[in-house]
MMTF fields as JSON, N, C-alpha, C and O atoms, coordinates in Angstrom:
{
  "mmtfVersion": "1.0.0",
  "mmtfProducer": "UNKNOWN",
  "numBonds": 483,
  "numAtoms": 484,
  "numGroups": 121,
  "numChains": 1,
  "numModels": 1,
  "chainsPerModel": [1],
  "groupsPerChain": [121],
  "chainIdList": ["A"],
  "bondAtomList": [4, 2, 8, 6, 12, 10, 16, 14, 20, 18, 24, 22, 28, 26, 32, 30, 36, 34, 40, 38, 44, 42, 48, 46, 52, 50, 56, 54, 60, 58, 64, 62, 68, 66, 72, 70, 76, 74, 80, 78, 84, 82, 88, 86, 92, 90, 96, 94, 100, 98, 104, 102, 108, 106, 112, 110, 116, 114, 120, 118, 124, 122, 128, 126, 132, 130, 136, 134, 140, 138, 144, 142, 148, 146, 152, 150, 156, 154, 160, 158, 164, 162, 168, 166, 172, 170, 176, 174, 180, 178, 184, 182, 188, 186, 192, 190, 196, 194, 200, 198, 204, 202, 208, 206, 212, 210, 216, 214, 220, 218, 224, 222, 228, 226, 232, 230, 236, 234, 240, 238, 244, 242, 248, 246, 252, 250, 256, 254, 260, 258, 264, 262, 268, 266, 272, 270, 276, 274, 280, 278, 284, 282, 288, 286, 292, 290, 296, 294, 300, 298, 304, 302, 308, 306, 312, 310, 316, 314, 320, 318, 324, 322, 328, 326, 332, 330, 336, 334, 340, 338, 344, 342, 348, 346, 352, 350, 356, 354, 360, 358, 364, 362, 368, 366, 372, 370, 376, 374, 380, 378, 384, 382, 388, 386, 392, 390, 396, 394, 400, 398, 404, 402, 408, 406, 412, 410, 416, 414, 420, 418, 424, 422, 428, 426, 432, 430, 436, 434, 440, 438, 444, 442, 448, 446, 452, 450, 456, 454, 460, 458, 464, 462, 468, 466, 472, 470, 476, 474, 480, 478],
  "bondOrderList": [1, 1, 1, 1, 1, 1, 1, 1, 1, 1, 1, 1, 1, 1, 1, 1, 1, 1, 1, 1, 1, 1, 1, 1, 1, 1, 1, 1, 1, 1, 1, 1, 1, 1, 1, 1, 1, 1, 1, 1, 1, 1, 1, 1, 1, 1, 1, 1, 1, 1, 1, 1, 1, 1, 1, 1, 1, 1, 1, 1, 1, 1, 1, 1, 1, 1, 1, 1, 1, 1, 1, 1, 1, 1, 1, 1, 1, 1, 1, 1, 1, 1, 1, 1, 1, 1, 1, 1, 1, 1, 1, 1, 1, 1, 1, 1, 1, 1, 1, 1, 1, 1, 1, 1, 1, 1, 1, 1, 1, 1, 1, 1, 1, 1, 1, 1, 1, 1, 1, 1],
  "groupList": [{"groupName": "UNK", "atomNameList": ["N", "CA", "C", "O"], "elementList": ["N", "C", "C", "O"], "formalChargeList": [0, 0, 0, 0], "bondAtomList": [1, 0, 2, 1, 3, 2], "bondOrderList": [1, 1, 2], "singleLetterCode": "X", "chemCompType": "L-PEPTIDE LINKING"}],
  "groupTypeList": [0, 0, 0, 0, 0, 0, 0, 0, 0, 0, 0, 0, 0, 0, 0, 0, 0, 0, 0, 0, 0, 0, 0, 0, 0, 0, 0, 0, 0, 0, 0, 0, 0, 0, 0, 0, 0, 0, 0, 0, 0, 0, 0, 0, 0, 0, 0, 0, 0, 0, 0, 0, 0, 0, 0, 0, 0, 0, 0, 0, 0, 0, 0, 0, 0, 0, 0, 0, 0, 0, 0, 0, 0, 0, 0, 0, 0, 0, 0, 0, 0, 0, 0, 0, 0, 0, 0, 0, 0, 0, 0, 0, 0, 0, 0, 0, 0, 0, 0, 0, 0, 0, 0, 0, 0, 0, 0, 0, 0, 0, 0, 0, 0, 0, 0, 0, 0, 0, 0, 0, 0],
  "groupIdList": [1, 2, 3, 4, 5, 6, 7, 8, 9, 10, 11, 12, 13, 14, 15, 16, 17, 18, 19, 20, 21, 22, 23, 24, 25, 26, 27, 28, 29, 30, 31, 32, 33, 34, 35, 36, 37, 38, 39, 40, 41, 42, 43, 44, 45, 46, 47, 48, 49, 50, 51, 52, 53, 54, 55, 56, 57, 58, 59, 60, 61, 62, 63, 64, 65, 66, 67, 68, 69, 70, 71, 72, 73, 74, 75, 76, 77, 78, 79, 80, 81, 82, 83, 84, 85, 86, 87, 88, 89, 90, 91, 92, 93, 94, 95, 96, 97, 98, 99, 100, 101, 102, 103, 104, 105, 106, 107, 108, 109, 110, 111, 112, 113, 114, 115, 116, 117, 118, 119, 120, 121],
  "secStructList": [7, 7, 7, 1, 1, 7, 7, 7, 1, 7, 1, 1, 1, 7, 7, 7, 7, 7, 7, 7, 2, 2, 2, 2, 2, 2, 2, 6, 6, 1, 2, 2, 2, 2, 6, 6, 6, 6, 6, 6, 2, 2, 2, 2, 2, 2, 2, 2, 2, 2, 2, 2, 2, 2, 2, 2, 2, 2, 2, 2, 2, 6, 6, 6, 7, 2, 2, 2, 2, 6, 7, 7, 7, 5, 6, 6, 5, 7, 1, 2, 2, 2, 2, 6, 2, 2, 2, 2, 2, 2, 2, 2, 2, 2, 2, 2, 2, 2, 2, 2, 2, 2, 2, 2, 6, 6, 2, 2, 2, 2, 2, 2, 2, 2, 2, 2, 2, 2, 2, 7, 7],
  "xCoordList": [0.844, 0.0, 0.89, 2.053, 0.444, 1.138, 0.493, -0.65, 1.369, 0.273, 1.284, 2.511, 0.433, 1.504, 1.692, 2.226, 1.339, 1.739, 3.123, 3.897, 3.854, 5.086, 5.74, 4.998, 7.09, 7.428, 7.297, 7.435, 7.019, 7.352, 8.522, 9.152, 9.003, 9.975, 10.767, 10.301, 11.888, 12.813, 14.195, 15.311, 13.913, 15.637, 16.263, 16.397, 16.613, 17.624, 17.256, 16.15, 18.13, 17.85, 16.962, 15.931, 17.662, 16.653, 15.498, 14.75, 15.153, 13.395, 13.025, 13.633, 11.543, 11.594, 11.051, 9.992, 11.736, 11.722, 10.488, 9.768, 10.311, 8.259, 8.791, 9.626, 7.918, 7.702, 7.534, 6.808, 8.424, 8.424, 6.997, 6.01, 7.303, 5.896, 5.913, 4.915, 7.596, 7.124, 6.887, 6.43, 7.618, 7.044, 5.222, 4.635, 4.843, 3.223, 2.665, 1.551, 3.515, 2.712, 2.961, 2.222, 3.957, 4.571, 3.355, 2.79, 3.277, 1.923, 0.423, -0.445, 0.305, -1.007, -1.04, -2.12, 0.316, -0.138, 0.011, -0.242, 0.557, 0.387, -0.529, -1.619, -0.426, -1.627, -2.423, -3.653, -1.842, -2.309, -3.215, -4.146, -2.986, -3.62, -4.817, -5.923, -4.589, -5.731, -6.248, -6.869, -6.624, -7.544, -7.794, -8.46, -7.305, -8.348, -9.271, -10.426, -8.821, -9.343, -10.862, -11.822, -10.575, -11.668, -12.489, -13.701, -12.02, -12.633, -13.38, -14.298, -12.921, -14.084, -15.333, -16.509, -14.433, -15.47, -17.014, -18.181, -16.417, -17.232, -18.499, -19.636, -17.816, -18.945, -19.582, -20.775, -19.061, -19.892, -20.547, -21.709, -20.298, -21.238, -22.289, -23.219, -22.401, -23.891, -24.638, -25.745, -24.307, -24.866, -25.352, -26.469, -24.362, -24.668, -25.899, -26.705, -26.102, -26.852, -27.979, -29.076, -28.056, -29.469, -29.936, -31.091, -28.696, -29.583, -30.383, -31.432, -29.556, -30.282, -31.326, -32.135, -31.605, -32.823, -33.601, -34.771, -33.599, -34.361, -35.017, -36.241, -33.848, -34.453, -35.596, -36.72, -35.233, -36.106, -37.41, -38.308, -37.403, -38.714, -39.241, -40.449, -38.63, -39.424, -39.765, -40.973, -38.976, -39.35, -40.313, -40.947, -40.364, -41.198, -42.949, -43.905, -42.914, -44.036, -44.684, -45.865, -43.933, -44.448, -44.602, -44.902, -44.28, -44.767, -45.827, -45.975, -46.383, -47.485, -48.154, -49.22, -47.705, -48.7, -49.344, -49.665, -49.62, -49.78, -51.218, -51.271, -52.075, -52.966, -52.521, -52.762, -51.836, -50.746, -49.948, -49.963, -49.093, -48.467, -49.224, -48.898, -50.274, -51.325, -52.063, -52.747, -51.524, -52.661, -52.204, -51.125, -53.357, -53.065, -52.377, -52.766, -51.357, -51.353, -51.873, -52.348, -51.695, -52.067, -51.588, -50.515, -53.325, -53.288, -53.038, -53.781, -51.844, -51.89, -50.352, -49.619, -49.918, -48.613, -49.288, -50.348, -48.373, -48.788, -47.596, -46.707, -47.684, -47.028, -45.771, -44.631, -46.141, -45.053, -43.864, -42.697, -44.225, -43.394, -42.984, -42.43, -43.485, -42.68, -41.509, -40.356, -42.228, -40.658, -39.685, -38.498, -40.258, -39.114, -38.369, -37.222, -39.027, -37.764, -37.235, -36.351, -37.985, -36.806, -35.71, -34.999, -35.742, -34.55, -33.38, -32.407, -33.581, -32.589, -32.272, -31.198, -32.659, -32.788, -31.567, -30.614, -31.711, -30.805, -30.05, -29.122, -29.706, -28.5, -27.039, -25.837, -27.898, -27.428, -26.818, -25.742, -27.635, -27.294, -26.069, -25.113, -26.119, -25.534, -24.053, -23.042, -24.081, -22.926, -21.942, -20.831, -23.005, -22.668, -22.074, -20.847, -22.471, -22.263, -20.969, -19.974, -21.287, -19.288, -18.409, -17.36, -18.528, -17.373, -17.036, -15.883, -18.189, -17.753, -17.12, -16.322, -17.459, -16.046, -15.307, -14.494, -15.204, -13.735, -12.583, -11.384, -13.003, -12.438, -11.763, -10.707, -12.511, -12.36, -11.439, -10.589, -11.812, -10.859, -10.715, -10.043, -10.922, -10.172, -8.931, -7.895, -8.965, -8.005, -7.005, -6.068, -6.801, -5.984, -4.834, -3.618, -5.91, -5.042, -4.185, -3.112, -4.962, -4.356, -2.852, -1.89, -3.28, -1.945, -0.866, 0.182, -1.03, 0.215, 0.973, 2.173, -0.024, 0.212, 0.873, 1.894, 0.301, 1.095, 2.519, 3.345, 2.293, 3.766, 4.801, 5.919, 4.442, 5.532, 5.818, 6.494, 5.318, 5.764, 6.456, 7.025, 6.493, 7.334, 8.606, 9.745, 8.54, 10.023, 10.649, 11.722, 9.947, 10.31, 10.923, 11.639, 10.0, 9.967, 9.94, 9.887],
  "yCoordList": [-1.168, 0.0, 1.231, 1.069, 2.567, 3.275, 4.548, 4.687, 5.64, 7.017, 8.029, 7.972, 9.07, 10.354, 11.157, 12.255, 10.805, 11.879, 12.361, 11.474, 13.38, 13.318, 12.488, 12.341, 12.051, 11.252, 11.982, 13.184, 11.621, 12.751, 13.374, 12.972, 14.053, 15.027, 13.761, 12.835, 13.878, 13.112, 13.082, 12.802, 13.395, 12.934, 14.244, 14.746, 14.73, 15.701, 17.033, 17.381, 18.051, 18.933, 18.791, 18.123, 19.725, 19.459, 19.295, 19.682, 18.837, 18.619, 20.157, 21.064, 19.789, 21.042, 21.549, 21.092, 22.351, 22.459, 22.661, 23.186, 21.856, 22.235, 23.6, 23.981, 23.774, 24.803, 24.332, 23.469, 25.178, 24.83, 25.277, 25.954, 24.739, 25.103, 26.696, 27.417, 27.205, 28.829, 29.962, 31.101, 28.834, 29.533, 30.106, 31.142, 28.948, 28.467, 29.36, 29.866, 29.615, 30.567, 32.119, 32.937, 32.316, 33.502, 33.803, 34.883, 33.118, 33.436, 33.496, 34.048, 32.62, 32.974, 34.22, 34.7, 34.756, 35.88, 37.077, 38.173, 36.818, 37.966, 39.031, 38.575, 40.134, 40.992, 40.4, 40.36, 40.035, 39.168, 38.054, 37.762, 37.529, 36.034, 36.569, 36.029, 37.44, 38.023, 38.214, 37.215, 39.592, 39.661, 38.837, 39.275, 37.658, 36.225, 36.21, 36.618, 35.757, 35.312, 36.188, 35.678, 37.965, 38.132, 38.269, 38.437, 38.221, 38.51, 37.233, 37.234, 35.832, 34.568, 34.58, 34.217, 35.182, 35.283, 36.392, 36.084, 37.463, 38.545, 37.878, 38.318, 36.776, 36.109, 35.292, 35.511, 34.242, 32.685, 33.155, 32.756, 34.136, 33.958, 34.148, 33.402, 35.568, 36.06, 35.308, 35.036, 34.74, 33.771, 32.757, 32.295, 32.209, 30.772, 30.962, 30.034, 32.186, 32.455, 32.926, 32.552, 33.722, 33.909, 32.547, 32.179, 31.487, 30.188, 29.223, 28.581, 29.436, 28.251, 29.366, 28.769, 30.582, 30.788, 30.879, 30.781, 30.97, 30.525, 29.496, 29.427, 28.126, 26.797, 26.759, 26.454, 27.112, 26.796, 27.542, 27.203, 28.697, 29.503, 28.653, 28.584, 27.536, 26.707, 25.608, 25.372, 24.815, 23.96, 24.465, 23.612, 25.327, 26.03, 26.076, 25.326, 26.615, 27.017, 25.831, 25.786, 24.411, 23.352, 22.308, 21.125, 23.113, 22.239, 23.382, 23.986, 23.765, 25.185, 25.839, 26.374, 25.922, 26.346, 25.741, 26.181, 24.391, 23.175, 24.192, 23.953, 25.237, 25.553, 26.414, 26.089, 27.554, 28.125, 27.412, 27.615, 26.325, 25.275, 25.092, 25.759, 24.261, 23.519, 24.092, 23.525, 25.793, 26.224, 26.088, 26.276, 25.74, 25.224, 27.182, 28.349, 26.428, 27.669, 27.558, 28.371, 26.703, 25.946, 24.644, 24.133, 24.018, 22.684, 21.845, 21.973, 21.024, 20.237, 20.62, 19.783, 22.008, 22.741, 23.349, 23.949, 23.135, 24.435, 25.492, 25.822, 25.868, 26.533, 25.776, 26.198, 24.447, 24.119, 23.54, 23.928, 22.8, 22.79, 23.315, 22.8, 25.125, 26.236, 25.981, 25.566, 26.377, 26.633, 25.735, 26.039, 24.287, 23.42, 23.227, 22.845, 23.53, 23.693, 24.945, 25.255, 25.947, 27.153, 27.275, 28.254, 25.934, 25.547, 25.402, 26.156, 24.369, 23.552, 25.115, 25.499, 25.826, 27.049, 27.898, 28.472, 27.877, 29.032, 28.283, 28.829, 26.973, 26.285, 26.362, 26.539, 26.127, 26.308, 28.091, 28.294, 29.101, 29.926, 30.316, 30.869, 29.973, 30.479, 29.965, 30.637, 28.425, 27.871, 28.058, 27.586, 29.178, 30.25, 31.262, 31.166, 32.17, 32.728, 32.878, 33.515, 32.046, 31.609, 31.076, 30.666, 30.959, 30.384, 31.37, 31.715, 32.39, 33.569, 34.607, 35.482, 34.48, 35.007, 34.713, 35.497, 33.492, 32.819, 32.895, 32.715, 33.117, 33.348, 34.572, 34.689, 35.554, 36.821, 37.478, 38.359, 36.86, 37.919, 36.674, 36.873, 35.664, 34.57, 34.224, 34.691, 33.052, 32.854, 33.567, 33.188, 34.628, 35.332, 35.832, 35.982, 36.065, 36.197, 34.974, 35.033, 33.927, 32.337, 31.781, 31.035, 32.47, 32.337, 32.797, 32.151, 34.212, 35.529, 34.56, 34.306, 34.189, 33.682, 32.2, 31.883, 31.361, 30.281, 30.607, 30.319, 31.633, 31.832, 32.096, 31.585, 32.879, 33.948, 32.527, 31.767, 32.308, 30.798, 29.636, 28.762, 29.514, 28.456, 29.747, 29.28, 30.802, 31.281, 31.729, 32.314, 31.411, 31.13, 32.702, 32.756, 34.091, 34.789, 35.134, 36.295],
  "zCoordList": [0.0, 0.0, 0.0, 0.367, -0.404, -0.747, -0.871, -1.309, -0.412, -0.179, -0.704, -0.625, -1.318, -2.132, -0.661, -0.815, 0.811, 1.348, 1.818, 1.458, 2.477, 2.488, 4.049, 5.02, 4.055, 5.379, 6.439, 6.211, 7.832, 8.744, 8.682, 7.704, 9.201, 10.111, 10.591, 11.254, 10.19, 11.079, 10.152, 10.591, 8.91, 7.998, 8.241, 9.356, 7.2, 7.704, 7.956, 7.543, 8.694, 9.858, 10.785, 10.865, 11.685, 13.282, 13.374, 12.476, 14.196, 14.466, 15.221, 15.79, 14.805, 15.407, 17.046, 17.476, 17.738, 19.407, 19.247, 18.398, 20.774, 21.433, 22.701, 23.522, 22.222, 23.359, 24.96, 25.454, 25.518, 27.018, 27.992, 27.707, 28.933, 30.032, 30.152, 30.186, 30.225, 30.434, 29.542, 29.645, 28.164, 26.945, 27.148, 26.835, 27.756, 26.644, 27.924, 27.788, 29.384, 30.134, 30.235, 30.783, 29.701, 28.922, 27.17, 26.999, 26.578, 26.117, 26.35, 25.673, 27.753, 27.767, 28.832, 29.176, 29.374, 29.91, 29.253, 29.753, 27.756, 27.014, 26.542, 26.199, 26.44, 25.843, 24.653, 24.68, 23.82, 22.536, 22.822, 22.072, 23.736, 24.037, 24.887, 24.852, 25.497, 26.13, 25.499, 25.136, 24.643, 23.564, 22.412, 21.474, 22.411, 21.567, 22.833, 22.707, 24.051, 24.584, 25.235, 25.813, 24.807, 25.182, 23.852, 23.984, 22.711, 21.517, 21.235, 20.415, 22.067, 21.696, 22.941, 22.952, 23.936, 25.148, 24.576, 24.335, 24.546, 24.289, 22.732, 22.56, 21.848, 21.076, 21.601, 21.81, 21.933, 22.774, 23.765, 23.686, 25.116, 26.13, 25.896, 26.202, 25.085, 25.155, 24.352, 24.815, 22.942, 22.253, 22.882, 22.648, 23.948, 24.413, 25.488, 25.557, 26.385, 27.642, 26.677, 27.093, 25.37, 24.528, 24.061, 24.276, 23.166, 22.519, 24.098, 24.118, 25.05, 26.409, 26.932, 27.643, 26.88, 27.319, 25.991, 26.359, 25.072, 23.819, 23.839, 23.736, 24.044, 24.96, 25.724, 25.327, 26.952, 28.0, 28.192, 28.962, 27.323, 26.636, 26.045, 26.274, 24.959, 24.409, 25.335, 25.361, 26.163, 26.727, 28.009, 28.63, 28.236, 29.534, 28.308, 28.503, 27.731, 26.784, 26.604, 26.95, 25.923, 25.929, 26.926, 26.764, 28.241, 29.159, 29.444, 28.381, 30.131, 30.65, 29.655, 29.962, 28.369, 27.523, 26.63, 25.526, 27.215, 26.097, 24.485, 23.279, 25.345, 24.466, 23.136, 21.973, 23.565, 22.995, 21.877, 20.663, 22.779, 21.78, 20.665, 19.683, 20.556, 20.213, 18.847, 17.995, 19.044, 18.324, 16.557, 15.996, 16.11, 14.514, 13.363, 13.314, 12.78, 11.754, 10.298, 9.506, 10.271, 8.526, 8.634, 8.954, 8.071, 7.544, 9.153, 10.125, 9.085, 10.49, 10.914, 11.441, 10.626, 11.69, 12.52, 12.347, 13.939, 15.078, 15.494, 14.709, 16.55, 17.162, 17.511, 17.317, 18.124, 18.672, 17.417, 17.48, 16.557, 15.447, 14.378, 13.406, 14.74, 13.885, 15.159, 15.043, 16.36, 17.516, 17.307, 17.196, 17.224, 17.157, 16.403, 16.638, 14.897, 13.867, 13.736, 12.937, 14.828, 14.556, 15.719, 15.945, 16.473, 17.491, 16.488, 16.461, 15.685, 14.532, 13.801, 14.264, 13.126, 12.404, 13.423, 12.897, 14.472, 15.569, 15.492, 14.896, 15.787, 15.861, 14.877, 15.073, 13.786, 12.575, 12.259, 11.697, 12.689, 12.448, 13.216, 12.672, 14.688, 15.604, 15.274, 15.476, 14.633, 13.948, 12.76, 12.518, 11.914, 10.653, 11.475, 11.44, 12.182, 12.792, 13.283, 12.939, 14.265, 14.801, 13.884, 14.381, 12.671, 11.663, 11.475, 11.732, 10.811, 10.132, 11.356, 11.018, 12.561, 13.448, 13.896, 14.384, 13.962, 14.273, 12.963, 13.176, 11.914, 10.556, 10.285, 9.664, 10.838, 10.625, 11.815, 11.681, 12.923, 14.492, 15.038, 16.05, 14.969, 16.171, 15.667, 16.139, 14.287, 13.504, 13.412, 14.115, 12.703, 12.705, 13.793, 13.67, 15.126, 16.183, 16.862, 17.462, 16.588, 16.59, 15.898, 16.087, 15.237, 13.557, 14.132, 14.148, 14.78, 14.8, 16.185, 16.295, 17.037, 18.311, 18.03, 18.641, 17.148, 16.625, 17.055, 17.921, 15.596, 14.502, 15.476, 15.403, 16.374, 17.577, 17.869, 17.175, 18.8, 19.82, 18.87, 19.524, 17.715, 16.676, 16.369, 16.348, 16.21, 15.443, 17.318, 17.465, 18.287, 19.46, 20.561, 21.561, 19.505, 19.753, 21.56, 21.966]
}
């Protein structure tokens, strides 16, 4: 069997150094690493504390508002299975969402932060 990919790392010149324990805490107490770290914070929390009370609005509604739930919109849809497929609908979005910022301001700051810590800045 046989694969076009290339051999590891190991023939000639050095391998390349890992980073030490005080490297990797020397970057996370950096200014840089901070701001990834508040630039993913400042996206996920509020998203995550809006999609779980989004949730439990729905799951609260369909337990206590069974009439509400219930009520027909067309044909044989109700209430409760517009909500429920617009659970799947937020999910999805919220998952567009975070690509397209992790792409744009996470990544990037990830990269620079890589790169420093490999040329061992």
């Amino acid at each position: 069997m046989t694969t076009e990919a290339a051999p590891p790392h190991g023939g000639a010149g050095p391998a390349p150094a890992h980073p030490s324990a005080e490297e990797f805490t020397r970057v996370q107490q950096s200014p840089e690493f901070a701001e990834l770290r508040s630039s993913y914070r400042s996206f996920a929390f509020p998203l995550t504390v809006a999609f779980i009370a989004w949730y439990l609005l729905y799951v609260l509604l369909s337990n206590y508002a069974g009439g509400f739930m219930g009520t027909k919109l067309f044909g044989n849809v109700n209430v409760a299975l517009v909500l429920g497929l617009a659970q799947f609908a937020t999910t999805f979005l919220i998952a567009w969402l975070y690509s397209r910022h992790a792409a744009a301001k996470l990544d990037p700051k990830a990269r620079a932060i890589k790169q420093e810590m490999e040329a061992g800045a």
